[in-house]
N, C-alpha and C positions, 0 to 999 in steps of 0.2 A: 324335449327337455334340454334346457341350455347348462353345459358343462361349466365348472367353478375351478378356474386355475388360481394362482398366483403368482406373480413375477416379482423378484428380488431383484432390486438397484440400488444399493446400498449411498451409492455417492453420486449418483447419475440419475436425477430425477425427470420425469417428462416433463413437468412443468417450470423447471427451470431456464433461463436467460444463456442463449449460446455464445461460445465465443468464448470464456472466460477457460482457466486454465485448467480446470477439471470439467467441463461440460464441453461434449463435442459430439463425437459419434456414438457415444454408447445412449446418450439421450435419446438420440433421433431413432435409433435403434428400437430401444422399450418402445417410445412415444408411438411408432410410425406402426410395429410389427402389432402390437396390441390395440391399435383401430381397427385394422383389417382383421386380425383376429374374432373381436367383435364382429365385426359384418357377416362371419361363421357362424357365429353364435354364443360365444363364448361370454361369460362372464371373467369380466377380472380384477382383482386388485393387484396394485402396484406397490409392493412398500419400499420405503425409502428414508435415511437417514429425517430426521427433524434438524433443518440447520439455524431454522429462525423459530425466537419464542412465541412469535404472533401465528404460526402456521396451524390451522387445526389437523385436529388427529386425523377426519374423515373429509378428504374432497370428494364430490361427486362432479369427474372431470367431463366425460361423454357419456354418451348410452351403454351401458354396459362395463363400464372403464372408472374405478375409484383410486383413488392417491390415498395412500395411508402411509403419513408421518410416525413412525419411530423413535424415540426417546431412545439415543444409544451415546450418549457423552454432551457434553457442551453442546448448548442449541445456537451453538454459532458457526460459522463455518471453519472447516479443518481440513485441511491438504488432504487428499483420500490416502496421501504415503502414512501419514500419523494412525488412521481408523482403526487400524488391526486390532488394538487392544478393546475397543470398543464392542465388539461384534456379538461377545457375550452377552452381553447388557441387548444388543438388537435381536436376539435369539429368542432370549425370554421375554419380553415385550412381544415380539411377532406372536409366537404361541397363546400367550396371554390373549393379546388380541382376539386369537382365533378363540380361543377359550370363554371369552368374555361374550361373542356374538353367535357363539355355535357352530362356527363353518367349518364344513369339512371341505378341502379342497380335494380337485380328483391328484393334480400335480401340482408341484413347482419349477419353474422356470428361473434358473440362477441365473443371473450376469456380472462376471469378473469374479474372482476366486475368492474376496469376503463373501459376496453371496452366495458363493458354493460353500460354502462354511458357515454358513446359516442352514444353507437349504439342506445338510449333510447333517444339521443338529436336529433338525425337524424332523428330518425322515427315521432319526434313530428316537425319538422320542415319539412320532405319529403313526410310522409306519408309508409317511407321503413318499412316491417315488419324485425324481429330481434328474432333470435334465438342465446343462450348464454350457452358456455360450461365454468364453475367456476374455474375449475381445483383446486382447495380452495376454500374452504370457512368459512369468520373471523372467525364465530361462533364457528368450531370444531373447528381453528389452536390457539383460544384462552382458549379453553378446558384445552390445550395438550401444549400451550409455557406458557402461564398465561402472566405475567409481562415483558416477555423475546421478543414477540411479538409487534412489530416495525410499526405496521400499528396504523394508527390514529381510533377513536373510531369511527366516521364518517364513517365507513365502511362499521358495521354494520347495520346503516339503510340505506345506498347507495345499500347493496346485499339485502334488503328486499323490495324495491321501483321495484327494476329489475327484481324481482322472481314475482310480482305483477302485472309487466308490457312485459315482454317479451312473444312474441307468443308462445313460446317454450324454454324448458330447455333442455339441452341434458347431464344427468349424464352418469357421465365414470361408474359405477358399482349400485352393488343395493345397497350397504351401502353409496353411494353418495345420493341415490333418501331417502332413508330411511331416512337419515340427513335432506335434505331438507325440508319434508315431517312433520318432529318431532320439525324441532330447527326454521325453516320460515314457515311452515304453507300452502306451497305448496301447491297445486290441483295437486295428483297426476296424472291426467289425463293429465295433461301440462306437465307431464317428462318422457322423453323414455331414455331407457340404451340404449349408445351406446359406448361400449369400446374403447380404446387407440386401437395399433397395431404395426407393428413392418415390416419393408422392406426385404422381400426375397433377394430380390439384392444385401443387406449389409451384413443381419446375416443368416448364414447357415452352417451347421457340416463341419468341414476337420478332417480328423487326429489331435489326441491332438499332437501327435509327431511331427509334421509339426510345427503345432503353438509355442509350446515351443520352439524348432529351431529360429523360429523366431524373440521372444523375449529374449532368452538367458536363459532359465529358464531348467532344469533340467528332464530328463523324471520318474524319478522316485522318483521328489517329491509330495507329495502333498499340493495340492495348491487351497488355498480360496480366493475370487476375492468380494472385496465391491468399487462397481464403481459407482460413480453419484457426486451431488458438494457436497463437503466439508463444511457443517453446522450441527450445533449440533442435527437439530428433525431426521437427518438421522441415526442416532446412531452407528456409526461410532466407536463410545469408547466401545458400548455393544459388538460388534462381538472381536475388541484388549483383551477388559477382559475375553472373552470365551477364549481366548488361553491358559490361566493361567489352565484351565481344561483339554490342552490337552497337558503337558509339554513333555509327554511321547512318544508320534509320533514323529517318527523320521523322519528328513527334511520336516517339516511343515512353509509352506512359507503362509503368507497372504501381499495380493497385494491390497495397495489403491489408484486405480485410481482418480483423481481428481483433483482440483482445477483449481485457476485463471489463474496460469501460467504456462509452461511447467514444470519449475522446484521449488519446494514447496519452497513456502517464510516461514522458519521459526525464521525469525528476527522481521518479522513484523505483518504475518496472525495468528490472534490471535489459532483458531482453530485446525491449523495447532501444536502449541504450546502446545495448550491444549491435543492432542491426542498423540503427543513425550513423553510427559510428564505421562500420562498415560500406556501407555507403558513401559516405563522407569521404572515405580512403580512395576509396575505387572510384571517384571523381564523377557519380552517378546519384546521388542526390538531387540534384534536380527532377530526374525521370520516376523518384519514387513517391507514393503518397500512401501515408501509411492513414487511413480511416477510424480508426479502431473498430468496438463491435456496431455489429448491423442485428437489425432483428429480421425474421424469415421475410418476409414482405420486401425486405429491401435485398436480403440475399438474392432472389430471383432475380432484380434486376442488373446487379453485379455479372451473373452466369449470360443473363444474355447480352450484357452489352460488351461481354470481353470478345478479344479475337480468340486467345487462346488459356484456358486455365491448365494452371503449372501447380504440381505436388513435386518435390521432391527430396521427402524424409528419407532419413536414414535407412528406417525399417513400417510398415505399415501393416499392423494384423489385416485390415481391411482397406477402409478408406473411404468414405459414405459420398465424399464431397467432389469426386469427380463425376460419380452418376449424376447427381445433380448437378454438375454440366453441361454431361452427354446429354440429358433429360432438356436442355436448352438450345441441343443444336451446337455448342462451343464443343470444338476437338479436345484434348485432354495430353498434355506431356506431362510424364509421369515416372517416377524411379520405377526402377524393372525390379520392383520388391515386393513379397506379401500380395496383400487385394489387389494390387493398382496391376499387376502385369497379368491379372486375374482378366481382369475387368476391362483394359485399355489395349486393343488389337494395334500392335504396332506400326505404324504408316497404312492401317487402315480406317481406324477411330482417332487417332492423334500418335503418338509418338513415344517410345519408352529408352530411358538414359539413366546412365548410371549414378547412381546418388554421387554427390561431393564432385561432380564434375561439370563445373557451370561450363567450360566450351564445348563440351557435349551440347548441354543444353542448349544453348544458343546457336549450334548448327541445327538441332531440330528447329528451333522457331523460323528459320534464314529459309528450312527445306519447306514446312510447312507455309510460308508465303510467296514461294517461286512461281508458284501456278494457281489462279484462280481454279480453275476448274479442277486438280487437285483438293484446293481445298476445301471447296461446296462438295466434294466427294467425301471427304472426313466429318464434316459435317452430317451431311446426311447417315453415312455409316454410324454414325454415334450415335444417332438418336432412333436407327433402328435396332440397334447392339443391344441398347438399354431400355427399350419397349419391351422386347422379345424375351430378357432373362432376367432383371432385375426390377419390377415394378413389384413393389408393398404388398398383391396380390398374390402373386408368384410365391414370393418367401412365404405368407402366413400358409398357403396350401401347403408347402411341403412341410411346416408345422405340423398343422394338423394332421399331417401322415405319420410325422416323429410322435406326436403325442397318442395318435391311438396305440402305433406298436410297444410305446413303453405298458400303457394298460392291459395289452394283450399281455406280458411277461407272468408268466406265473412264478417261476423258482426265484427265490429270492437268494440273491448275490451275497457273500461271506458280508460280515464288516469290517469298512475300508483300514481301520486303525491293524485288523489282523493281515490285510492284504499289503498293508504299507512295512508292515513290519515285517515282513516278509520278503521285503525286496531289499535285496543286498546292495549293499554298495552306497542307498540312497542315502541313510542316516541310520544310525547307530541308537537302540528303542532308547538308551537313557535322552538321548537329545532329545528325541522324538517326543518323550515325555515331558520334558522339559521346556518343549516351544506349545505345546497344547496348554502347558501350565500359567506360561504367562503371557500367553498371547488370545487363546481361542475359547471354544467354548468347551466349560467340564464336559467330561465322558459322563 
């Protein structure tokens, strides 16, 4: 008998177009972990915001895998920082939903903390139990943006009611459970690591020579690849300022895959502006060429025709897009933050350096091409790194291990509104009352 989950992605749809400034890892995330799920047996739907009016209510996306569009505000698109107040309105449409067709699911599967404030309204109205993967969370992302961070303040006691209330947490790394643990106050015994991963079927070595063919790129230049969307905690300007360090390599090409639309708005996308501009200063203009988005088909061949793919954000819950490197054979320099120092073996797989330090950076690149033999050694290292622990396969099995032992649970857990308010220090019940009032969904 095949089991009936459901996954909450509120702002993060699978079938969505990547690149853009709310679609990235959490996509690929649902998209990738809920095929292989499927291949278990699993039935599932996926709900997710309705952002266009043409979308129907019911996609029938794969075998066993449906899209269900939600009516939760404006059917146009909305920054996921605006959503909050929305969530209510996706609450009751969800259950409606489920009401209208019969289903009982056995779980739900939040992701990001409006989904766990869906899946936290369900479970007190259905009795569903609810497991919730963060992929952020406010706490570090307001460490690390300060001021610059666009989510309402209300956030923070919405991801501390859910940490309090959900049957399970499932961190992407151990600096995910570690946060948890340190900045909410966790039981770690409620959080298992269970990493991101990355599709054999998409990303996998060819010849760099093939790929450059492909793209038009040159075979004997070398060539750095920072691909993901186009916002400032990616740091995106620290890897441009490392070039300034490497004036001296000759046909040194860096390739920025990204943004909202195929071809980079620099009239209007501020970031986009900000990082010409930078460039421009740092006398390295020439070496950069900013792409804009690609769709998956052409991401592969971006991964394999780089020397080396460079991340280095600020701060990284995870980080999808270096496995899909590794997954190509390309070594991986990467900030020693979150997923990436998780995921990236230091001068074993590629190279880990501290965010905001492009000479760092750019001594990794100078170490990493000293030595052929070296480097075909990081190479290879990589792409058995990322076989071994992080393939789509892996992650859905130890799923399905989180999900039987949440079924197995028989005592059921206080409610999270009496355990939140029980914790001192975090928020004061009139607040508390007061941010469920105008932001979430009624009690």
């Amino acid at each position: 008998m095949k089991r009936e989950i459901a996954f909450i992605s509120e702002h993060a749809s699978p079938l969505a177009i990547l690149g853009g400034v709310d679609s990235g890892g959490q996509n690929v995330y649902v998209a990738e972990l809920c095929k292989s799920l499927a291949k278990l047996g699993y039935m599932i739907d996926i709900f997710t915001r309705k952002d266009r009016a043409e979308l129907p209510e019911i996609v029938s996306w794969l075998p066993g895998i449906r899209v269900i569009h939600i009516e939760a505000g404006p059917a146009t698109d909305v920054p996921k920082e605006h959503l909050l107040g929305f969530m209510d309105e996706f609450g009751r449409n969800m259950i409606g939903f489920m009401k209208r067709f019969q289903i009982e699911y056995e779980l739900v599967h939040a992701n990001f903390f409006m989904s766990g404030l869906v899946a936290s309204y369900v479970k007190r109205r259905l009795g569903i139990p609810y497991v919730i993967t963060f992929h952020a969370l406010g706490k570090i992302r307001k460490l690390h943006q300060k001021e610059q961070d666009a989510f309402p303040e209300e956030r923070l006691g919405i991801e501390q009611m859910i940490v309090d209330d959900a049957d399970y947490i499932i961190a992407e790394c151990p600096q995910d459970k570690q946060d948890l643990v340190e900045h909410y106050q966790a039981d770690p015994s409620n959080i298992t690591v269970i990493p991101c991963g990355f599709s054999g079927d998409e990303f996998h070595p060819v010849a760099k020579s093939v790929a450059r063919r492909q793209l038009g790129l040159e075979r004997d230049e070398l060539v750095l690849l920072q691909l993901g969307r186009v916002v400032p905690r990616k740091g995106i300007d620290n890897v441009i300022r490392s070039l300034r360090y490497l004036r001296d390599i000759p046909k040194l090409r860096l390739l920025v895959v990204g943004g909202a639309t195929d071809v980079p708005d620099f009239e209007n996308d501020q970031e986009f502006i900000r990082l010409r501009d930078i460039a421009r200063a740092e006398g390295v203009l020439a070496q950069v060429e900013f792409t804009g988005r690609r769709n998956r088909q052409q991401l592969k061949q971006y991964y394999q025709a780089a020397d080396f793919f460079i991340s280095t954000p600020w701060y990284e819950p995870f980080g999808i897009t270096p496995l899909e490197a590794m997954a190509c054979g390309t070594p991986v320099i990467g900030s020693a933050v979150g997923g990436i120092k998780y995921t990236v073996k230091d001068r074993e797989t590629g190279f880990l350096v501290p965010p905001h330090d492009p000479r760092a950076l750019a001594q990794a690149v100078r170490e990493g091409i000293s030595c052929p033999d070296k480097y075909r050694a990081l190479c290879r290292n990589a792409l058995k790194r990322v076989n071994a622990y992080f393939t789509w396969e892996h992650v859905a099995r130890k799923a399905d291990d989180l999900y039987h032992r949440v079924n197995l649970r028989t005592v059921s857990r206080p409610a999270a509104s009496l355990l939140y308010m029980r914790n001192a220090g975090v928020m004061r019940q009139a607040d508390y009352r007061n941010s469920i009032r105008a932001y979430a969904i009624p009690r």
